[in-house]
C-alpha positions in Angstrom: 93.4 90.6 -61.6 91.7 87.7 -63.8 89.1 85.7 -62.0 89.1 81.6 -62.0 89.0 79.1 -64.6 85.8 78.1 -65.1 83.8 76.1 -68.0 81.2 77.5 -70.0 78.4 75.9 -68.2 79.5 77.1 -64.6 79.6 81.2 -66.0 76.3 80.7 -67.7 74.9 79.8 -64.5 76.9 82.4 -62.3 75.7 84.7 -65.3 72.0 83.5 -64.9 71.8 83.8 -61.0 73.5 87.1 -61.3 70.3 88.0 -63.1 67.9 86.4 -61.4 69.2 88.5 -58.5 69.5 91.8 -60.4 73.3 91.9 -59.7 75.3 93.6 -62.2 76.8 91.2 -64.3 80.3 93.0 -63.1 80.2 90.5 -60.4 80.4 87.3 -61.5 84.4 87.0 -61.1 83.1 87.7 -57.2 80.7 85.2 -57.4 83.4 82.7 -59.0 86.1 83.1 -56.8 83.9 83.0 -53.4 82.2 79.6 -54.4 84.7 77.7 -52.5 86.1 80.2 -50.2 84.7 80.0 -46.1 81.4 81.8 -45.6 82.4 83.4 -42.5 85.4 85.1 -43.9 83.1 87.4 -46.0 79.6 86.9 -45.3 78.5 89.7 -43.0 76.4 92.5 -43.8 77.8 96.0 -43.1 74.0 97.6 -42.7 75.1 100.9 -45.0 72.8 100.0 -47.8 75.4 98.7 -50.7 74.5 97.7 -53.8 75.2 95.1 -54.1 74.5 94.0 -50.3 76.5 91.0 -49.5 73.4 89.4 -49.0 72.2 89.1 -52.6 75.7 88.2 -53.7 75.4 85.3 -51.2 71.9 84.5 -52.2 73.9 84.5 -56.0 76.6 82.1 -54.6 74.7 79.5 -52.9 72.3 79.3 -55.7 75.4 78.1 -58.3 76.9 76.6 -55.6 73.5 74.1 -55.0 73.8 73.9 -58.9 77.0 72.8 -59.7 77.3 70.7 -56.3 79.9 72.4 -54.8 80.3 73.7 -51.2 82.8 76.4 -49.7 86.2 74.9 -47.9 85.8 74.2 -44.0 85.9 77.0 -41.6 87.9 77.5 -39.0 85.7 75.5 -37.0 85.4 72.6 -40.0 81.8 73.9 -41.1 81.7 75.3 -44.0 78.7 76.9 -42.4 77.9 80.5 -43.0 78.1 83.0 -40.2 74.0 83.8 -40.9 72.7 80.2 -41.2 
């Protein structure tokens, strides 16, 4: 399944934070299709030890999300918050 349209300058940052995290670079359609989607919906940690943890792919979205100036759509309860913060 493709991942989103995006402009050069947003997958060179996803590409960059991706590194900065020591994610695989394998994730950046992830990244780029959960910068607008509601934290809670996928932001929970599982505790089994994954690698990636959900954690540092989170750490990976809000960092592009903080740089391009975008936020995730409202939660059900009209947040946007994530479930950790």
């Amino acid at each position: 399944m493709p991942g989103p349209t995006m402009d050069a300058a947003a997958a060179a940052c996803i590409r960059a934070r991706l590194a900065a995290e020591r994610v695989d670079a394998s994730y950046a359609v992830f990244v780029a299709r959960h910068l607008t989607v509601p934290d809670a919906g996928w932001r929970w940690c599982c505790g089994s030890h994954c690698d990636p943890c959900v954690q540092a792919l989170g750490r990976v979205v809000d960092a592009v999300r903080q740089t391009l100036g975008i936020g995730p759509a409202a939660d059900a309860d009209g947040t946007g918050a994530s479930a950790d913060g």
